[in-house]
C-alpha positions, 0 to 999 in steps of 0.5 A: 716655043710651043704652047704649054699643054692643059690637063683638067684634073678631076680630084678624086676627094673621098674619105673612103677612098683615100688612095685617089687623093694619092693618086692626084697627088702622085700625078702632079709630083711625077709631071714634076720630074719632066722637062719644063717644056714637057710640063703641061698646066694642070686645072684642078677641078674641086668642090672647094679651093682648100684642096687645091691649096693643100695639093698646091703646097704640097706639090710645089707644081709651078703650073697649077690652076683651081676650078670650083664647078658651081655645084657639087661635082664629087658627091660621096662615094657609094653612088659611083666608082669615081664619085657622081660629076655633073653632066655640065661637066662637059660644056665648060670645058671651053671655060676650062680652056683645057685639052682634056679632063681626066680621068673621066667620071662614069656617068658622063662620055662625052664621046666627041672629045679627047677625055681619057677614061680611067678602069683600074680595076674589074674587080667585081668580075671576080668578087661579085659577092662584095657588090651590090646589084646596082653596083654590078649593073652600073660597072657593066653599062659603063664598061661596055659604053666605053669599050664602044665608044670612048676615045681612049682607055686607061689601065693601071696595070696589065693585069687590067688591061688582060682582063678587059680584052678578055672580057671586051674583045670587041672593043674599039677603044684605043687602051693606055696602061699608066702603071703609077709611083709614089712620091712621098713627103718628107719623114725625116720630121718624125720620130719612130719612139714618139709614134711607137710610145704614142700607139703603144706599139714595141720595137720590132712589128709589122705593118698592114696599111689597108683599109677595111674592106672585105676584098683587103682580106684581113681575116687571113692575117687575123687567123695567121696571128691566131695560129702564131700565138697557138705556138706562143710566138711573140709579134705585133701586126699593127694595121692601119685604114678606115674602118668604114666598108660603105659595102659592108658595115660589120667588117670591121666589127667582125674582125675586132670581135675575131681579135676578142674571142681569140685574145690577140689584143696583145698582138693585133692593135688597130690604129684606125685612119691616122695622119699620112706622115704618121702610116709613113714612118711606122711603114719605114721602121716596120718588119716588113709590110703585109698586103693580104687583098684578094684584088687590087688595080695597082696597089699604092702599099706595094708602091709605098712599100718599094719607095721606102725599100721595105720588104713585103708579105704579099698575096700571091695575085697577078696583078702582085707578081706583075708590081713588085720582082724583089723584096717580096715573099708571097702567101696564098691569100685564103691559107693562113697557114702559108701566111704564118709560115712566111710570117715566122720567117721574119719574127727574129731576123729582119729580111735582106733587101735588095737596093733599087733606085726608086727614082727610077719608078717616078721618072718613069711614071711622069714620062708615060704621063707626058706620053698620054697627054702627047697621044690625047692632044695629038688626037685632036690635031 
């Protein structure tokens, strides 16, 4: 029998980034749906055991390790894309005994060995504005590093992956595109009057699950509610997500203002950052689902959205039409006016959707992972 393969897992463990902790989890419970022979042993590589503990119950994962660096490997966000990882990282992968670590952090290529780097985005090619000048610079010496020298590279969509030729075609990386899917918890355990009693929200609303950051545009929802209530519509848009933007702190504190000055406290509520099984029901029973971002890599509400087999008011971006083909409507995401257009749409009626296995999407997303670690360890052979 041949030898169970062993994948180093850095946990991307940030409060202001929760979609890597998803993404972690959405990784372990995908390797899940393989054939057992296929499953590698994954090392969990964490600050602290209680993660690991809380991924272990939730994964249920029958091959799954903890590693606590002796430092502080993940330190808080804003200092990196990924979050700053110790340099040493690298000599104790022998102490590892793993094939490979993923997904690489930025400050460490440790070219002559197989680790797989991760860009899921180039976002701040087309939003400069929301970055800093050290961010900007950074992203830039760390792409072309690893355009030049990294074994290999991986992109959550072909949008991404679009981008990066065209900004890189000199690049000697090979690339791999790793679109994800979401496995979620079990709902059935929560009660759609309790949390609707709980948040204050009526029976029919819809739902904006983004945290508040500037490129997740939640000003043109803001301002298509106002046009809404001009005409004395009658809806609830109940958004949930940190209010913390580490790039931009008066974000949130402009829109809340926004929603004052213009009296839609009736039609505007916003829950803050509340419990995963919680966003999950109230994503379940909404209307339909709004994701107004100017970018994303791969976005996890339009997953979650799709998983649920909830309708969605989407922003008309590439990397949108490239994720989701049915149950979806899309809006200009600088024009309120075409949002409020699509939003009337759904104030009575709900929409139809079409059924799709979304099994379908998970299985697929463990196979393309076994097919990467297939391609890293093979590299090494």
């Amino acid at each position: 029998m041949a030898k169970r393969k062993r994948v180093g897992l850095i946990l991307l463990e940030n409060k202001e980034w929760i979609a890597g902790i998803y993404l972690m989890l959405n990784i372990i419970k995908a390797l899940d749906t393989v054939d057992k022979k296929l499953k590698p042993t994954i090392v969990i590589i964490a600050e602290s055991k209680e993660r690991f503990e809380i991924f272990k119950e939730e994964t249920k994962y029958p091959y799954l390790e903890f590693y606590q660096y002796p430092e502080k490997i993940i330190k808080k966000y804003p200092n990196t894309l990924y979050g700053k990882v110790s340099k040493k990282l690298s000599r104790s992968k022998k102490e590892l005994k793993v094939d490979f670590i993923y997904p690489r952090p930025l400050n460490n290529l440790a070219i002559n060995s197989p680790e797989v780097h991760w860009i899921p985005d180039f976002q701040e090619v087309y939003l400069p504005q929301f970055f800093s000048e050290v961010e900007l610079k950074e992203r830039k010496v760390y792409q072309q590093k690893v355009a030049d020298e990294a074994s290999l590279i991986v992109f959550s969509s072909r949008d991404s992956y679009n981008d990066f030729q065209r900004l890189y075609p000199k690049a000697k990386s090979r690339t791999f595109i790793l679109p994800f899917a979401v496995i979620h918890p079990d709902i059935t355990v929560m009660k759609i009057d309790e949390l609707r009693k709980k948040y204050g929200l009526p029976k029919r609303y819809f739902l904006l699950p983004n945290q508040f950051w500037a490129h997740k545009n939640h000003i043109t929802v803001l301002r298509a509610a106002k046009l809404l209530k001009e005409k004395n519509k009658d809806f609830m848009i109940a958004m949930t997500g940190s209010k913390d933007d580490y790039r931009n702190k008066d974000v949130f504190g402009d829109l809340h203002r926004y929603i004052e000055e213009n009296n839609l406290e009736n039609n505007i509520k916003s829950l803050g950052f509340i419990p995963r099984l919680e966003q999950l029901c109230l994503f379940k029973n909404a209307i339909a689902i709004i994701q107004p971002s100017l970018f994303e890599g791969w976005s996890t509400v339009v997953e979650d959205a799709k998983a649920l087999k909830k309708f969605l008011v989407l922003s008309d971006i590439d990397v949108h039409r490239e994720q989701i083909k049915e149950n979806a409507i899309f809006f200009d995401p600088l024009d309120e006016v075409d949002l409020k257009s699509k939003l009337s749409l759904f104030l009575v009626n709900d929409p139809n959707i079409v059924e799709i296995d979304y099994q379908n999407n998970i299985r697929g997303f463990g196979e393309r992972i076994v097919e990467l670690i297939d391609l890293l360890t093979e590299s090494k052979q």
